[in-house]
C-alpha positions as CSV (number, residue, x, y, z in Angstrom):
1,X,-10.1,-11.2,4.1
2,X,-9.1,-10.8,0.6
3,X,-6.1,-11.5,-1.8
4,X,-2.8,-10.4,-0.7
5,X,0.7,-10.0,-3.5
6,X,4.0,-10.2,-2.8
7,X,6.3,-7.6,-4.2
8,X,9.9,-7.8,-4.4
9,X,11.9,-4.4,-3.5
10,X,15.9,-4.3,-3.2
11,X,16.8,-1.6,-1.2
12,X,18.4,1.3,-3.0
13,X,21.7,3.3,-1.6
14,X,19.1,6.4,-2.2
15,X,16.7,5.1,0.3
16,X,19.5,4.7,3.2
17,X,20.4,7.4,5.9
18,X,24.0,8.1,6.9
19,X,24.0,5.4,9.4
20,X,23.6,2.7,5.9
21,X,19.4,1.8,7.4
22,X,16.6,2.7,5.4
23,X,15.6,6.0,6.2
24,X,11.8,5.8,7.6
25,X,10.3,7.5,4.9
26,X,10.6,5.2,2.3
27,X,8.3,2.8,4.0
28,X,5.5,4.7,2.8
29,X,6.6,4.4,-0.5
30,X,7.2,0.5,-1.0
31,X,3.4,0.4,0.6
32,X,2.5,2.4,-2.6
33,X,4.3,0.4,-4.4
34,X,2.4,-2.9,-3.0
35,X,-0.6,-0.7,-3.2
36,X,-0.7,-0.2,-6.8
37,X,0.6,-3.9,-7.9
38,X,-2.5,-5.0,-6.0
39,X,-5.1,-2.9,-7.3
40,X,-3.6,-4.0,-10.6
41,X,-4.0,-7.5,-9.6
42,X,-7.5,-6.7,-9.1
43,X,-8.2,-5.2,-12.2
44,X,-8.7,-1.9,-10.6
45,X,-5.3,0.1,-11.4
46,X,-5.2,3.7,-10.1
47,X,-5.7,5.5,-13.4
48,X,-8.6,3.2,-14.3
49,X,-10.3,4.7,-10.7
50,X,-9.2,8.1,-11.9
51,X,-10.6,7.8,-15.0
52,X,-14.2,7.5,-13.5
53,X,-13.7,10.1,-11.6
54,X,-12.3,9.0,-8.3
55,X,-9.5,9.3,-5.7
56,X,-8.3,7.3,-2.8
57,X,-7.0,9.7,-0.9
58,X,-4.5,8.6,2.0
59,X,-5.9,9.2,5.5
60,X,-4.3,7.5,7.7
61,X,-0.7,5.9,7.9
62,X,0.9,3.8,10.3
63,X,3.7,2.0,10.1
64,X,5.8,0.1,12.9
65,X,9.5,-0.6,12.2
66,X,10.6,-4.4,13.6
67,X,14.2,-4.1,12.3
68,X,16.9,-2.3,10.0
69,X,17.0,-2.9,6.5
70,X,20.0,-2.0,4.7
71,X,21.3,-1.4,1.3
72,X,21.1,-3.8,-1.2
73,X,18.6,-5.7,1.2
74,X,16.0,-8.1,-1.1
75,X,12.6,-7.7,0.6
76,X,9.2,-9.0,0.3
77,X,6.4,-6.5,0.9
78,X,2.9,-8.3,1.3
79,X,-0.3,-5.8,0.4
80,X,-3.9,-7.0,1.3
81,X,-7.0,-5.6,2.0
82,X,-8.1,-5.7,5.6
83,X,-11.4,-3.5,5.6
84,X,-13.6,-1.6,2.8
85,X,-17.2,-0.4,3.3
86,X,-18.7,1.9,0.7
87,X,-16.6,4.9,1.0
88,X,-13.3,3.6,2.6
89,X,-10.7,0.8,2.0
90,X,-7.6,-0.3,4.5
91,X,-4.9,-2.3,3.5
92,X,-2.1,-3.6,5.4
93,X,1.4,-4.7,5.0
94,X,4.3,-7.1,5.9
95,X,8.2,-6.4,5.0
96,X,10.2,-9.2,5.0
97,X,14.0,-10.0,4.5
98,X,13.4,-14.1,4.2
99,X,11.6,-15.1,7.2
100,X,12.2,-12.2,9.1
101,X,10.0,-9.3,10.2
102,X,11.4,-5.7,9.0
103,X,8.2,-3.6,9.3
104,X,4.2,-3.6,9.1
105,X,1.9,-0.9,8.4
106,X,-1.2,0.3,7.5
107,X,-2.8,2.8,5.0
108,X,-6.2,4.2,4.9
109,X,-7.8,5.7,2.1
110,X,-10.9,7.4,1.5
111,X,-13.0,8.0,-1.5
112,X,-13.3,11.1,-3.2
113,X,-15.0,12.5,-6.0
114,X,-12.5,15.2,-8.4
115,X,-13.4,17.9,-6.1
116,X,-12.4,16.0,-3.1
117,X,-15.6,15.3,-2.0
118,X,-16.3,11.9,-0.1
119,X,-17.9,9.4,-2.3
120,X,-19.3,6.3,-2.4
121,X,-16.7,3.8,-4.4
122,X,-18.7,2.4,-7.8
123,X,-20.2,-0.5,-7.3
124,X,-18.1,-3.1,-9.6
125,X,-14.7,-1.5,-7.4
126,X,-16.3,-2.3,-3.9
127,X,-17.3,-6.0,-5.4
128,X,-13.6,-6.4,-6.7
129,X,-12.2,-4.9,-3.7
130,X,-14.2,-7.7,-1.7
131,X,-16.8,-5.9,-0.4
């Protein structure tokens, strides 16, 4: 549907568990990472939004684990957009190590106003979002 970025993550000791695999959790966290380095691909980066007035809050997460990553792994996590209408956007991932499937998710946001308040996204966001 829209543009997708690559972003390149090697795997931390901090983000292993005592068995030397990434512990779950930090899945979430490269998506952010892929998150934000795609809004600022768009021209749209997260303080910019915030600025105006506007969160996008996290309401849903999934994320579907393919196969361990380990410490000093090099991976590829690919962000695009997969849905938006006026008040919510979904983007989806791919973590790679080479060719190989580690892990793909999905986050859902929603739009908020400062006092948490769904909103309808600005006009000029939804258009650069690709909606």
């Amino acid at each position: 549907m829209s543009v997708s970025i690559q972003t390149t993550i090697r795997v931390r000791y901090a983000e292993t568990d005592m068995m030397g695999v990434v512990h779950h959790a930090t899945y979430p966290v490269w998506f952010e990472v892929g998150r934000t380095d795609l809004m600022r691909e768009l021209g749209l980066p997260y303080t910019e939004i915030e600025a105006r007035g506007y969160y996008l809050m996290l309401s849903g997460l999934n994320v579907e684990y393919r196969r361990a990553a380990r410490y000093d792994d090099e991976l590829t996590v690919t962000t695009q957009i997969s849905a938006i209408r006026s008040r919510t956007v979904t983007f989806i991932y791919q973590v790679l190590r080479g060719e190989e499937l580690v892990a793909t998710g999905e986050t859902r946001h929603i739009t908020t106003d400062k006092q948490y308040r769904p909103a309808r996204m600005p006009e000029d966001v939804l258009k650069a979002l690709g909606g």
